[in-house]
N, CA, C and O atoms as a CHARMM CRD file, in Angstrom:
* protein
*
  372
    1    1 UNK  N    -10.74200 -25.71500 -17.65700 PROA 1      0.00000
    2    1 UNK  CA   -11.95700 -26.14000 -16.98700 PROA 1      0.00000
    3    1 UNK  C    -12.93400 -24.97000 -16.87100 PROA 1      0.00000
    4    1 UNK  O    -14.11000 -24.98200 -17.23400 PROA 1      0.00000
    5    2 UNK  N    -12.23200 -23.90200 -16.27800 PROA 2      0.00000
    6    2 UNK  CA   -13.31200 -22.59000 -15.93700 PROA 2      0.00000
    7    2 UNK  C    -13.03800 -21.56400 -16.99700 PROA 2      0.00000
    8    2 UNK  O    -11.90300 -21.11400 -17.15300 PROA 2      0.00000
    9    3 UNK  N    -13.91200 -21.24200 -17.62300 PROA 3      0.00000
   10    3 UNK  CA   -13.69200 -20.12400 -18.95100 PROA 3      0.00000
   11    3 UNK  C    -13.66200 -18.82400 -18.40200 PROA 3      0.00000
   12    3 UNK  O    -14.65800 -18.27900 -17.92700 PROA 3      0.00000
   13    4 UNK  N    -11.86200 -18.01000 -18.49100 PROA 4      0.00000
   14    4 UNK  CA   -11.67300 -16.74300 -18.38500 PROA 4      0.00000
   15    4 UNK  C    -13.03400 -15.75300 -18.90400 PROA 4      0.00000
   16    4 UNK  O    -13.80000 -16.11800 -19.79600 PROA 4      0.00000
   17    5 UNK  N    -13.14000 -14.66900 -18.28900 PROA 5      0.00000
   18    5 UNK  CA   -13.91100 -14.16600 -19.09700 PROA 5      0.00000
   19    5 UNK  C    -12.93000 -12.85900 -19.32600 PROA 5      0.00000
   20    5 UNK  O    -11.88600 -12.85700 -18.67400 PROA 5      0.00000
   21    6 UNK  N    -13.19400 -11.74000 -20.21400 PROA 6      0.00000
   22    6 UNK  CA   -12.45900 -10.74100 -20.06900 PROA 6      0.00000
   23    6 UNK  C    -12.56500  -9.74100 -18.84500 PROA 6      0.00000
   24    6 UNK  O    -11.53900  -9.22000 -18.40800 PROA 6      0.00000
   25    7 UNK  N    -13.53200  -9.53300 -18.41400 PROA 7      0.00000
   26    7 UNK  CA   -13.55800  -8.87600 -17.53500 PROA 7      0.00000
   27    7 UNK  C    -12.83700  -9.45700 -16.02500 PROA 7      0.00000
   28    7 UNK  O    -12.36600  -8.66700 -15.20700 PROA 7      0.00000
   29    8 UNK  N    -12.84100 -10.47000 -15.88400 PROA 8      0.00000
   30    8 UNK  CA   -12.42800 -11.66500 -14.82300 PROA 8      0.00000
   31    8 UNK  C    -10.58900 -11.18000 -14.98200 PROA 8      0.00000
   32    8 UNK  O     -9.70900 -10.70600 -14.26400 PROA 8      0.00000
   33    9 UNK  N    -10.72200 -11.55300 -16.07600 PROA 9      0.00000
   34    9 UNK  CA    -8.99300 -11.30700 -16.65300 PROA 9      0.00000
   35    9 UNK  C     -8.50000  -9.75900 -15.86000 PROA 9      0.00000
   36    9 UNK  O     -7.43600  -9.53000 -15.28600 PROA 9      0.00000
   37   10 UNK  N     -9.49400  -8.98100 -16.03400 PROA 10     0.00000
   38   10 UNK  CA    -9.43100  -7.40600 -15.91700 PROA 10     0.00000
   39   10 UNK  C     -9.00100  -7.20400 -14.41100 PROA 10     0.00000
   40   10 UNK  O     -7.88200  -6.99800 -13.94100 PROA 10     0.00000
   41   11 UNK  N    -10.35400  -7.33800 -13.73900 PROA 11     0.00000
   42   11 UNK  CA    -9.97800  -7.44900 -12.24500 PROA 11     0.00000
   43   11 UNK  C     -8.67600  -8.75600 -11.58000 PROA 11     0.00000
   44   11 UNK  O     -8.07500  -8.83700 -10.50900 PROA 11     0.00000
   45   12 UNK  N     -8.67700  -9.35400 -12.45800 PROA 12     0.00000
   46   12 UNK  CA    -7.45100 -10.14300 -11.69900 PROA 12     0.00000
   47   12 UNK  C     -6.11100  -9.57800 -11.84200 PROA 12     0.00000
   48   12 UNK  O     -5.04800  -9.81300 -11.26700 PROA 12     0.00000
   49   13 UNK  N     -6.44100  -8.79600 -12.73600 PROA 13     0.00000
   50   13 UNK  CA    -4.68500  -8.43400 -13.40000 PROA 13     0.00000
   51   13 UNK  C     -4.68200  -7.05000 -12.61500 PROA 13     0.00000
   52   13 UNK  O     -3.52600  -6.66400 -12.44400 PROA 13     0.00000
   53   14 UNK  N     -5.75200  -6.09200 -12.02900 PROA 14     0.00000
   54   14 UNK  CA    -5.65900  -5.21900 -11.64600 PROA 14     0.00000
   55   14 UNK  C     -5.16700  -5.12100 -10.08300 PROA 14     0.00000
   56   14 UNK  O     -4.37700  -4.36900  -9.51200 PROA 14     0.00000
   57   15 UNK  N     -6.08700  -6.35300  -9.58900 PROA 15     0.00000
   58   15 UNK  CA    -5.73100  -6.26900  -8.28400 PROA 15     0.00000
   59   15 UNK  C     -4.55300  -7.09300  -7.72600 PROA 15     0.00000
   60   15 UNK  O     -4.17400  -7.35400  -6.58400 PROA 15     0.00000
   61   16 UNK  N     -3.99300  -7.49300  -9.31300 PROA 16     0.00000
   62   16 UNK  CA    -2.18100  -7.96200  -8.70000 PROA 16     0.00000
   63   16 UNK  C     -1.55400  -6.69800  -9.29700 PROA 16     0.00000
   64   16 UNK  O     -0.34200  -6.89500  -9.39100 PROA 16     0.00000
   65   17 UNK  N     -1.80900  -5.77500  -9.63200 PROA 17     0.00000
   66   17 UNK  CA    -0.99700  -4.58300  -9.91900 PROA 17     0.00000
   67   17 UNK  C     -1.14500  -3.94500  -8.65200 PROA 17     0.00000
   68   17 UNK  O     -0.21000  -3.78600  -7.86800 PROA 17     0.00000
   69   18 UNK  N     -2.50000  -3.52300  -8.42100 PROA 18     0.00000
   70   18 UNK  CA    -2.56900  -2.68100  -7.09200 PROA 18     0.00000
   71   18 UNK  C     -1.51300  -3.19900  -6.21100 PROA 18     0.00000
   72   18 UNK  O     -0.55900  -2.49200  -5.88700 PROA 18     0.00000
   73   19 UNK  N     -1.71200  -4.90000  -5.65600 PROA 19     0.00000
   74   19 UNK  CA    -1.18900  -5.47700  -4.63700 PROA 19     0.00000
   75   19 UNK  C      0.34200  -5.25300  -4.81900 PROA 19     0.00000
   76   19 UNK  O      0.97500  -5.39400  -3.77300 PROA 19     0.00000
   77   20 UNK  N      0.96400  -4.98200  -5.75900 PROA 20     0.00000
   78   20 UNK  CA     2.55000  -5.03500  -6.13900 PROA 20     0.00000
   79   20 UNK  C      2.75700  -3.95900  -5.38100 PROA 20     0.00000
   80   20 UNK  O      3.45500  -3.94900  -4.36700 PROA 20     0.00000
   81   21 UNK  N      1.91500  -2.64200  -6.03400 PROA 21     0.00000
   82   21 UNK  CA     2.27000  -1.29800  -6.11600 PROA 21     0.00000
   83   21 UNK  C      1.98300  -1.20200  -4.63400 PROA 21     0.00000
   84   21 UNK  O      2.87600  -0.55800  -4.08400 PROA 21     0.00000
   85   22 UNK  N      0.81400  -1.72200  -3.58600 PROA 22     0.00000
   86   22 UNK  CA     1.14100  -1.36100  -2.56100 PROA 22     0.00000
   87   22 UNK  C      1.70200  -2.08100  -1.49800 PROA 22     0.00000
   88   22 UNK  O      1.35300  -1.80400  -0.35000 PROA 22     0.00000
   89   23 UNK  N      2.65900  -3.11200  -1.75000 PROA 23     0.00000
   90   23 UNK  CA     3.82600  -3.75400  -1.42300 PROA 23     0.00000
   91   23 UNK  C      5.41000  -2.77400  -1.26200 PROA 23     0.00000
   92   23 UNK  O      6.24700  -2.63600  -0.37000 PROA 23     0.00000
   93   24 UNK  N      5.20900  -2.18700  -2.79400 PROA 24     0.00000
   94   24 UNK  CA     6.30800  -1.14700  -2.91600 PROA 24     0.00000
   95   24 UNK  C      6.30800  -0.06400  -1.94700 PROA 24     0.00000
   96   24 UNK  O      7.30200   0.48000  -1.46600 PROA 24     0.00000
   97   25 UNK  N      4.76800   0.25800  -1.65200 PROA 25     0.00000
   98   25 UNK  CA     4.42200   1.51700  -0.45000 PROA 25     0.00000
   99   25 UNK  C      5.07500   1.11700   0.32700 PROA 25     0.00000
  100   25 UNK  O      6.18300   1.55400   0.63600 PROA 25     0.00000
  101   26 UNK  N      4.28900  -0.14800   0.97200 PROA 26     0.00000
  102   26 UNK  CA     4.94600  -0.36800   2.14600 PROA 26     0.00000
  103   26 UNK  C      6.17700  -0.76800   2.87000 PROA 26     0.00000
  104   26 UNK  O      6.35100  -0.89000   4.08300 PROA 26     0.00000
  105   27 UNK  N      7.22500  -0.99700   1.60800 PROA 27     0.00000
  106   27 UNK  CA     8.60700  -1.13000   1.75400 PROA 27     0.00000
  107   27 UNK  C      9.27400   0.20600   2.08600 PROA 27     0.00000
  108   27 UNK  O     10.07300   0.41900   2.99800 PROA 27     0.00000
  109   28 UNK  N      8.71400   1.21900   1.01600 PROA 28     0.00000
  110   28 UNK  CA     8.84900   2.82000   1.37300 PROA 28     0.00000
  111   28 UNK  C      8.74900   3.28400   2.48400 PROA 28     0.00000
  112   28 UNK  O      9.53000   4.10100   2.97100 PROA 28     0.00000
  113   29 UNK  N      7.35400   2.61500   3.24600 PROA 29     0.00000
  114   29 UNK  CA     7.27100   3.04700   4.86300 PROA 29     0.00000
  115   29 UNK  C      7.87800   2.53600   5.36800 PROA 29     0.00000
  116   29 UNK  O      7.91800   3.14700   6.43600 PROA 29     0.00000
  117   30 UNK  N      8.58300   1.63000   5.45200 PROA 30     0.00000
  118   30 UNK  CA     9.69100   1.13400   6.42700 PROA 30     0.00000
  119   30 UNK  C     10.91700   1.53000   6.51900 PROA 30     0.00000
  120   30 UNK  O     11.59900   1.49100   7.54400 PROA 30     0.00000
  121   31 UNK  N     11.36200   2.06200   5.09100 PROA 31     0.00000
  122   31 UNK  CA    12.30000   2.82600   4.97200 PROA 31     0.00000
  123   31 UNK  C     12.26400   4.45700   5.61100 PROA 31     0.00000
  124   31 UNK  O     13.06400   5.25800   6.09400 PROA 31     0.00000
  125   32 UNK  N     11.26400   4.40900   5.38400 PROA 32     0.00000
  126   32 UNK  CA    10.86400   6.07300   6.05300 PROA 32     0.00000
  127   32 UNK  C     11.09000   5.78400   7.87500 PROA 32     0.00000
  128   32 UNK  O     11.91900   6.32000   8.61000 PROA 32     0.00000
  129   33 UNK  N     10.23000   4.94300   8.16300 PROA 33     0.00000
  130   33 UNK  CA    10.32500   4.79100   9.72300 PROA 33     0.00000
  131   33 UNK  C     11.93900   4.40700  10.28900 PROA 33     0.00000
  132   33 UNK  O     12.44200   4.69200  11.37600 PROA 33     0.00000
  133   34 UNK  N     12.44500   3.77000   9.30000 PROA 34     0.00000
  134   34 UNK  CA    13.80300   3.17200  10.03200 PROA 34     0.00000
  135   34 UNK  C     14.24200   4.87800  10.46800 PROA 34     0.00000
  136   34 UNK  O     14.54700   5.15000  11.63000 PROA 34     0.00000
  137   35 UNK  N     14.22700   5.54800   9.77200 PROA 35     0.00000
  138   35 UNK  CA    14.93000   7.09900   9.36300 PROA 35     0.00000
  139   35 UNK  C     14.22900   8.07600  10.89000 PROA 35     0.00000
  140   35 UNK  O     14.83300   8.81000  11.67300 PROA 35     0.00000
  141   36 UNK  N     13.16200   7.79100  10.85600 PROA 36     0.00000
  142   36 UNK  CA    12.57200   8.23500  11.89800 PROA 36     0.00000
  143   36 UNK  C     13.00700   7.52700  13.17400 PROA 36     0.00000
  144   36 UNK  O     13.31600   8.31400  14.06800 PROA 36     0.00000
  145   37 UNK  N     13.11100   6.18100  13.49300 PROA 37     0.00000
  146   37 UNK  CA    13.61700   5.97000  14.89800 PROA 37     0.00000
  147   37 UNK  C     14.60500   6.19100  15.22200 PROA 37     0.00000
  148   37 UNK  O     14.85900   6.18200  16.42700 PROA 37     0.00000
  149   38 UNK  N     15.49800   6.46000  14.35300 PROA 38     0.00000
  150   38 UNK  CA    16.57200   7.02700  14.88000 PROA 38     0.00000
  151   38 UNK  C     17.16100   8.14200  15.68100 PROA 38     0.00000
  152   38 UNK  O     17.08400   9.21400  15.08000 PROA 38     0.00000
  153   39 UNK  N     17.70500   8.21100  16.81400 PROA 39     0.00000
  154   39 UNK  CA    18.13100   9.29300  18.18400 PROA 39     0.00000
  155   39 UNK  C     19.23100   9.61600  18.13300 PROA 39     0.00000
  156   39 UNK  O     20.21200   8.92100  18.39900 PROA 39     0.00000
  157   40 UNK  N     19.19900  11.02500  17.68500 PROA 40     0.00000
  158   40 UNK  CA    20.60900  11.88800  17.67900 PROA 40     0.00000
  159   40 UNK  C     20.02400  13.19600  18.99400 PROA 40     0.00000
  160   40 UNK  O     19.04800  13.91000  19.22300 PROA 40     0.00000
  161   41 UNK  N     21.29900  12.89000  19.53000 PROA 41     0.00000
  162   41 UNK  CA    21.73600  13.96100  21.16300 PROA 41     0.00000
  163   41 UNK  C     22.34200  14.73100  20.30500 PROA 41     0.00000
  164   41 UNK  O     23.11300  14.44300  19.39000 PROA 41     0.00000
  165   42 UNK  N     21.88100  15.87500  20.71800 PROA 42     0.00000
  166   42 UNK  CA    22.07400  17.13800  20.27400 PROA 42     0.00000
  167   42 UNK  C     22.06600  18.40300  20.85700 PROA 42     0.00000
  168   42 UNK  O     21.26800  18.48200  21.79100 PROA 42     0.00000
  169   43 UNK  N     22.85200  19.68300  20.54900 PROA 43     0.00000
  170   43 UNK  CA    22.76400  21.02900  21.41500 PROA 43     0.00000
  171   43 UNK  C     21.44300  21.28300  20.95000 PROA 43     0.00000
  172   43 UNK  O     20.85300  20.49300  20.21400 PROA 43     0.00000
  173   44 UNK  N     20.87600  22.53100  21.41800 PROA 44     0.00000
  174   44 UNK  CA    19.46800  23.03900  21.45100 PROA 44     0.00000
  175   44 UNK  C     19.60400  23.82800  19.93000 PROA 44     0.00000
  176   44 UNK  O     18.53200  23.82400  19.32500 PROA 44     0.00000
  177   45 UNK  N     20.41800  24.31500  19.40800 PROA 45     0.00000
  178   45 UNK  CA    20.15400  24.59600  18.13100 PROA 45     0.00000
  179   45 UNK  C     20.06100  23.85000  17.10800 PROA 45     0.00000
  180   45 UNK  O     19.37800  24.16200  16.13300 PROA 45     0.00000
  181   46 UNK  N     20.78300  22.69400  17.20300 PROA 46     0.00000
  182   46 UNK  CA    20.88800  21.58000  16.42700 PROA 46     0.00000
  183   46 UNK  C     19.47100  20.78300  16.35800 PROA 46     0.00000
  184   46 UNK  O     19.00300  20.50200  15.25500 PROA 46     0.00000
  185   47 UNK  N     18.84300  20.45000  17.47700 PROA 47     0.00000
  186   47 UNK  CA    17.35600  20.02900  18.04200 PROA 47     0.00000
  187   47 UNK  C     16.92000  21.22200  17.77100 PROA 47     0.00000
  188   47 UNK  O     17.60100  21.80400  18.61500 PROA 47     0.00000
  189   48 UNK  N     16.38800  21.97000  17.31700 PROA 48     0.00000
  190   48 UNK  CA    15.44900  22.79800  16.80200 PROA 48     0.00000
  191   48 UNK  C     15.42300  22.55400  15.09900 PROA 48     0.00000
  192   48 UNK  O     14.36500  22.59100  14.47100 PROA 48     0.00000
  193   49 UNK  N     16.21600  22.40200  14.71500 PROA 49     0.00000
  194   49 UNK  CA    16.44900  22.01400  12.92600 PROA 49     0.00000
  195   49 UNK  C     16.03000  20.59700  12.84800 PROA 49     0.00000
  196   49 UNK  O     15.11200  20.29900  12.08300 PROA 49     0.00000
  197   50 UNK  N     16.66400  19.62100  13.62700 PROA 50     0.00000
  198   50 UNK  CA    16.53600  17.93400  13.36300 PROA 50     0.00000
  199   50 UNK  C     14.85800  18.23600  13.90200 PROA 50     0.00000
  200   50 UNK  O     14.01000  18.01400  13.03700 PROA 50     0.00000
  201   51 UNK  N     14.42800  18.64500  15.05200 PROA 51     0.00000
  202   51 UNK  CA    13.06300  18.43400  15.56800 PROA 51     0.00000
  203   51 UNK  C     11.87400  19.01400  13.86400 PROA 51     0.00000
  204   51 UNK  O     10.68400  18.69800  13.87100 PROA 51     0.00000
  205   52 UNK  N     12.36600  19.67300  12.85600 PROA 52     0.00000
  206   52 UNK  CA    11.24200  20.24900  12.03800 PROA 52     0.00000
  207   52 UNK  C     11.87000  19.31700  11.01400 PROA 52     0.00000
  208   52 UNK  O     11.10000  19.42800  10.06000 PROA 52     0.00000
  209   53 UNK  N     12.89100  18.40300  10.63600 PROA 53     0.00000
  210   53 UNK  CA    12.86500  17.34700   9.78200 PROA 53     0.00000
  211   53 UNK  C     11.75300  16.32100  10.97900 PROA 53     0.00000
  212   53 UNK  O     10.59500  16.30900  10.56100 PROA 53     0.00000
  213   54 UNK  N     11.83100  15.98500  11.53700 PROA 54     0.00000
  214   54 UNK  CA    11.33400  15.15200  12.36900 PROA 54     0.00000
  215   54 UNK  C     10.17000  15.19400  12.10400 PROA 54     0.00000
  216   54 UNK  O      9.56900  14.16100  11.81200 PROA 54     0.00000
  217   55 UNK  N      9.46600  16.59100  12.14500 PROA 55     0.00000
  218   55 UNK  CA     7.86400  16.76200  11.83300 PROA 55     0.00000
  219   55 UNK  C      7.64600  16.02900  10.35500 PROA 55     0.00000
  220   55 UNK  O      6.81000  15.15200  10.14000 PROA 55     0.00000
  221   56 UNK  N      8.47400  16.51700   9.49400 PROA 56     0.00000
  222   56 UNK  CA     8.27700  16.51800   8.09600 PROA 56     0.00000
  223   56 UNK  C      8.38800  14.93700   7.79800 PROA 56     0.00000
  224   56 UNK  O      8.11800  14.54700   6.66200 PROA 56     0.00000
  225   57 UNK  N      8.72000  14.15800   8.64300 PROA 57     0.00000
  226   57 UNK  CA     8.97200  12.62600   8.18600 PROA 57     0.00000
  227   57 UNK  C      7.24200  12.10700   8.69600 PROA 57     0.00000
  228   57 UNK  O      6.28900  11.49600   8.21300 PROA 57     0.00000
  229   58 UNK  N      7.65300  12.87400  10.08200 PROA 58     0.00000
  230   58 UNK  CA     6.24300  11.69200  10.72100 PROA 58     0.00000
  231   58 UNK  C      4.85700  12.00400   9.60600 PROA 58     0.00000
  232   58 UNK  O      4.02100  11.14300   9.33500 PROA 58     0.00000
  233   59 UNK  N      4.84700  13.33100   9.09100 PROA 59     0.00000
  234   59 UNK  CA     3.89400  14.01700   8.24200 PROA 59     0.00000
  235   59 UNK  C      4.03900  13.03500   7.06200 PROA 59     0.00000
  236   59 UNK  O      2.99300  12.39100   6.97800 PROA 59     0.00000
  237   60 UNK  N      4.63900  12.78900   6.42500 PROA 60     0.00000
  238   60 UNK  CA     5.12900  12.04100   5.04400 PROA 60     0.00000
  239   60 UNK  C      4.44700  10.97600   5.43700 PROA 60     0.00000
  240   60 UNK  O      3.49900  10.78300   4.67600 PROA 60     0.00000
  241   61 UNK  N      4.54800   9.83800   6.69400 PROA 61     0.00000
  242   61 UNK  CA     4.71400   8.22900   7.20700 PROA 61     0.00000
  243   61 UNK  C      3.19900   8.45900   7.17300 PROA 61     0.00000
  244   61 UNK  O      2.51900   7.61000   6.59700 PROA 61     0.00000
  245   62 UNK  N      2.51400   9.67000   7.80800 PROA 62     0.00000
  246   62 UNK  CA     0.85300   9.59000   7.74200 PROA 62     0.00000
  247   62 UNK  C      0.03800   9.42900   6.71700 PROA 62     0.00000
  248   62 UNK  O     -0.88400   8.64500   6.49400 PROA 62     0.00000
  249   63 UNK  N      0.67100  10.56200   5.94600 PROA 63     0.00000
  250   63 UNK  CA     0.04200  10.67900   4.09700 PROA 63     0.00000
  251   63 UNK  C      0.29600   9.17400   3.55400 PROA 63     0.00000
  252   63 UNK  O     -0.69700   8.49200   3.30000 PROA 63     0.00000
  253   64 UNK  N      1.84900   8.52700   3.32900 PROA 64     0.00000
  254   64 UNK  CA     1.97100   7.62400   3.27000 PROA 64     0.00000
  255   64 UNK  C      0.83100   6.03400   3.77700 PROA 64     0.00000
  256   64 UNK  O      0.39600   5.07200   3.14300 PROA 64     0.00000
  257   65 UNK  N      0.76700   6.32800   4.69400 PROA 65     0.00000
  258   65 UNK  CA    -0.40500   5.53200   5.66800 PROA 65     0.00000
  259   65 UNK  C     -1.48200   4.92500   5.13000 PROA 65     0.00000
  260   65 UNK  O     -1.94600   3.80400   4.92100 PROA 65     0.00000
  261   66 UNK  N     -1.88200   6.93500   4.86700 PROA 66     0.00000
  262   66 UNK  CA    -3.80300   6.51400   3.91500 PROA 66     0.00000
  263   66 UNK  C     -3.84300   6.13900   2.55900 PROA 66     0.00000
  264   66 UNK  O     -4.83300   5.67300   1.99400 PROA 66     0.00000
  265   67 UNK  N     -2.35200   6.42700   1.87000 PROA 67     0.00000
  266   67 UNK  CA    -2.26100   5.83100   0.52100 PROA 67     0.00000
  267   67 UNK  C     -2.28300   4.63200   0.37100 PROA 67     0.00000
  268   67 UNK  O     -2.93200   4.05400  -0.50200 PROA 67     0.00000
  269   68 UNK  N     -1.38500   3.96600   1.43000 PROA 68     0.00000
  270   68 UNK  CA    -1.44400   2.29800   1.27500 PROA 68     0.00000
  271   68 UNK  C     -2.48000   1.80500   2.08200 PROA 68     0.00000
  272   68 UNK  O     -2.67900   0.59300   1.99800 PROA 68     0.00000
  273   69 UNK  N     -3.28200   2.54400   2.94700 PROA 69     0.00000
  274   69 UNK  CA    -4.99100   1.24800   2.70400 PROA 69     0.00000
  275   69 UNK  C     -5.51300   1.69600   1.86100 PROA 69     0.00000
  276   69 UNK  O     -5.99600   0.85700   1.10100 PROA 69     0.00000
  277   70 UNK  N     -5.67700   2.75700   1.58100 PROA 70     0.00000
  278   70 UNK  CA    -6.40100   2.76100   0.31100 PROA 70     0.00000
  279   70 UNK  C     -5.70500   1.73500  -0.92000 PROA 70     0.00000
  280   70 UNK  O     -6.27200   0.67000  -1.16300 PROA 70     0.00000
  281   71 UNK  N     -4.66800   2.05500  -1.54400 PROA 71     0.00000
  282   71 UNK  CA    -4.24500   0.79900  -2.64400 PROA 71     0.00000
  283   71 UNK  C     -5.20100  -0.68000  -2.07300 PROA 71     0.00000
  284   71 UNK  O     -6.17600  -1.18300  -2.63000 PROA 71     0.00000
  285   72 UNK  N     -4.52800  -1.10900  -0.80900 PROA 72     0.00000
  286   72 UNK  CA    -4.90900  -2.26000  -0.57000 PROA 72     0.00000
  287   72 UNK  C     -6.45400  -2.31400  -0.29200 PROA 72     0.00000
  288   72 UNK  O     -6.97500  -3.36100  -0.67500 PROA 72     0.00000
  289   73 UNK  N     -7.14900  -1.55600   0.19700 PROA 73     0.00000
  290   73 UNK  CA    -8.32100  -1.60000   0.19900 PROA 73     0.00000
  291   73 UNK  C     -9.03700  -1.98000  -1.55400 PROA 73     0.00000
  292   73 UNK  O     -9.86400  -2.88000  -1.70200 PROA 73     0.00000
  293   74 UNK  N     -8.52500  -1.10600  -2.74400 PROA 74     0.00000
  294   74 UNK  CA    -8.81500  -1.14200  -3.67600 PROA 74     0.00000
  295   74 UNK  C     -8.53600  -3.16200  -3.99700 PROA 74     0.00000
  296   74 UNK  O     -9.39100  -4.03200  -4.16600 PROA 74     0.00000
  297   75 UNK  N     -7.26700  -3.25700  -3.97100 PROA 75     0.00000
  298   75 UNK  CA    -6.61000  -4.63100  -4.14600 PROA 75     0.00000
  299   75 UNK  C     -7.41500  -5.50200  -3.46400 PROA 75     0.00000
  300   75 UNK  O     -8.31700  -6.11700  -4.03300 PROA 75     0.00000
  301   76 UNK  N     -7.23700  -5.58300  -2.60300 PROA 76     0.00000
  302   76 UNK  CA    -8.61000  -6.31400  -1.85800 PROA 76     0.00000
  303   76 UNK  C    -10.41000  -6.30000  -2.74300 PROA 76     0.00000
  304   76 UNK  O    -11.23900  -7.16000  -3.04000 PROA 76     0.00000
  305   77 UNK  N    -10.31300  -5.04600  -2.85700 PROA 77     0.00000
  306   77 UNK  CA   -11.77200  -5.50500  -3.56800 PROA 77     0.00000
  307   77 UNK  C    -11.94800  -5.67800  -5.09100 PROA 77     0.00000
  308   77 UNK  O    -13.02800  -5.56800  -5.67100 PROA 77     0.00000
  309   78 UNK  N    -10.48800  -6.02800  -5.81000 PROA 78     0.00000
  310   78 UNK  CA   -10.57500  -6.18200  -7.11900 PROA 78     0.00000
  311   78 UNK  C    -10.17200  -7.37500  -6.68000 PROA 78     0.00000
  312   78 UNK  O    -10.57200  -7.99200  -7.66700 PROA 78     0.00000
  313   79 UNK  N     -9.73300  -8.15400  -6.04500 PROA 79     0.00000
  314   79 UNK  CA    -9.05900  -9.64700  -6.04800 PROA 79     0.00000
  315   79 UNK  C    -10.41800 -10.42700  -5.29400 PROA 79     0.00000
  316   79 UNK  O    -10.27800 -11.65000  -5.31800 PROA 79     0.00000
  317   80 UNK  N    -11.89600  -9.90000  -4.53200 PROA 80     0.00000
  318   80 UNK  CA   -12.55900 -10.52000  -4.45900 PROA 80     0.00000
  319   80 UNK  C    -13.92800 -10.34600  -5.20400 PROA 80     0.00000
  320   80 UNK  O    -15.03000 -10.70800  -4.79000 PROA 80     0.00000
  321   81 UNK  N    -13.66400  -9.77900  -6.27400 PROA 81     0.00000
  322   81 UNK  CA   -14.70100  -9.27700  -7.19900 PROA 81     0.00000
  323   81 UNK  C    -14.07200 -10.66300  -8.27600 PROA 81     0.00000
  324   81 UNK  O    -14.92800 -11.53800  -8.40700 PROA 81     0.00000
  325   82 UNK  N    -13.14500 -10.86400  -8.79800 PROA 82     0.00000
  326   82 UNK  CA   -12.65100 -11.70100  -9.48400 PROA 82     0.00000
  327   82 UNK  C    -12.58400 -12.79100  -8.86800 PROA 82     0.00000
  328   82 UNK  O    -12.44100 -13.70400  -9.68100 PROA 82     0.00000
  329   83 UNK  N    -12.62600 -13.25500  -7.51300 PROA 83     0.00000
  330   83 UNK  CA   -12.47000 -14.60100  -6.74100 PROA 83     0.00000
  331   83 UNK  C    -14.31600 -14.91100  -7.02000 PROA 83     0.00000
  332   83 UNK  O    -14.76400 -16.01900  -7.31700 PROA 83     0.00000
  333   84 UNK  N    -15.12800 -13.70100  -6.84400 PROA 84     0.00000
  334   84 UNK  CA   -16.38300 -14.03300  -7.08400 PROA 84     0.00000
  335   84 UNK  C    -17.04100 -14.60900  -8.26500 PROA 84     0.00000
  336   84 UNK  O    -17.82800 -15.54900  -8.37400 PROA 84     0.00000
  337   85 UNK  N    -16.48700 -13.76000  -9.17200 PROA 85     0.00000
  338   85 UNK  CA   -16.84000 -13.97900 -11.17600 PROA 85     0.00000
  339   85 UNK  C    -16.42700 -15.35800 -10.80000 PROA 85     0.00000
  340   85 UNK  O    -17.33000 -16.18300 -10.94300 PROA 85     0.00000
  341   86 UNK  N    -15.07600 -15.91300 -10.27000 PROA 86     0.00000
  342   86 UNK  CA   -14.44300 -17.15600 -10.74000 PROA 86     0.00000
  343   86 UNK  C    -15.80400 -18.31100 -10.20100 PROA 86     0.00000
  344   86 UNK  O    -16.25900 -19.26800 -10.82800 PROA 86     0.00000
  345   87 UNK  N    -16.09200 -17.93400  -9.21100 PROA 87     0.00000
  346   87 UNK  CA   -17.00300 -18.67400  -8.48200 PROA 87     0.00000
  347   87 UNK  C    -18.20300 -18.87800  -8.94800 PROA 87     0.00000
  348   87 UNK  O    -18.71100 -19.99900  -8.92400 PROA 87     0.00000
  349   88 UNK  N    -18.96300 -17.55800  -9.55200 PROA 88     0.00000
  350   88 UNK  CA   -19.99600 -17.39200 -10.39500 PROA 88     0.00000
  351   88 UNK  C    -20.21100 -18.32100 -11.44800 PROA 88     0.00000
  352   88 UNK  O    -21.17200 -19.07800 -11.58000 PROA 88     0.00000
  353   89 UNK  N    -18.79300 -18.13100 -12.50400 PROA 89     0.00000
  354   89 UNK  CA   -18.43000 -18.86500 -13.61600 PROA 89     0.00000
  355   89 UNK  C    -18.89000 -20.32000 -13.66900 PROA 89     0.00000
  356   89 UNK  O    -19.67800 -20.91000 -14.40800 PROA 89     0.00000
  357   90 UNK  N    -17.88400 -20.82600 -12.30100 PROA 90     0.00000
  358   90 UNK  CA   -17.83200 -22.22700 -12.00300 PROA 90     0.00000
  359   90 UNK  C    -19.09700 -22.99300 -11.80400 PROA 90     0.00000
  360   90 UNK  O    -19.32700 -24.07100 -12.35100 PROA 90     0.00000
  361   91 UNK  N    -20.12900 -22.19600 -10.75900 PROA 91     0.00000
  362   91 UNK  CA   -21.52800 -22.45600 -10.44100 PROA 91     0.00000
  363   91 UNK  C    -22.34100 -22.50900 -11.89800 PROA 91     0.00000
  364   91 UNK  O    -23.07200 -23.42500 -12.27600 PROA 91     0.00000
  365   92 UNK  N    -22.11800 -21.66500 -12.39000 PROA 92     0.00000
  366   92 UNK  CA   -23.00100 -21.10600 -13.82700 PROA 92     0.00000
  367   92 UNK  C    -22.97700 -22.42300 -15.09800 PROA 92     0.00000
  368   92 UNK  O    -23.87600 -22.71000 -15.88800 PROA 92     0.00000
  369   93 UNK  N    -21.30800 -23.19500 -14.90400 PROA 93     0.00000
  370   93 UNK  CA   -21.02800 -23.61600 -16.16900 PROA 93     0.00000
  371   93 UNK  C    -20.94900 -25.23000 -15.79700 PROA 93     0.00000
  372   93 UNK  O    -20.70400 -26.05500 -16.67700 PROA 93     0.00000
């Protein structure tokens, strides 16, 4: 009924790649956080070593953070750039 165009094709296929890839992020961050809530009692030397992994996770979960809105931000605006063409198309033809 509605004629693909190539470019239509382009952004649709891109912003189900993005959306995969930042699906996968965000499975990663959950895996990261499970790791982080976790509470180990400890002597004071022991809590001085676990406390600088501790930094190094929450640091990772942040970086992590801005990577996946950004993906999805991208995904988001390739999946309504192509919801638009489709719309364009449809009106046009």
């Amino acid at each position: 009924m509605f004629e693909l165009t190539m470019l239509m094709r382009y952004f649709l296929g891109a912003g189900i790649l993005i959306a995969g890839i930042t699906m996968v992020l965000v499975i990663y961050g959950n895996a990261l956080s499970t790791r982080e809530d976790d509470e180990l009692y400890l002597n004071k030397a022991e809590q001085a070593m676990m406390a600088s992994e501790q930094q190094m996770l929450i640091g990772k979960m942040h970086r992590l953070a801005r990577v996946i809105f950004g993906f999805a931000t991208v995904a988001a605006l390739l999946l309504a750039v192509s919801a638009g063409l489709w719309v364009w198309i449809g009106f046009r033809g």
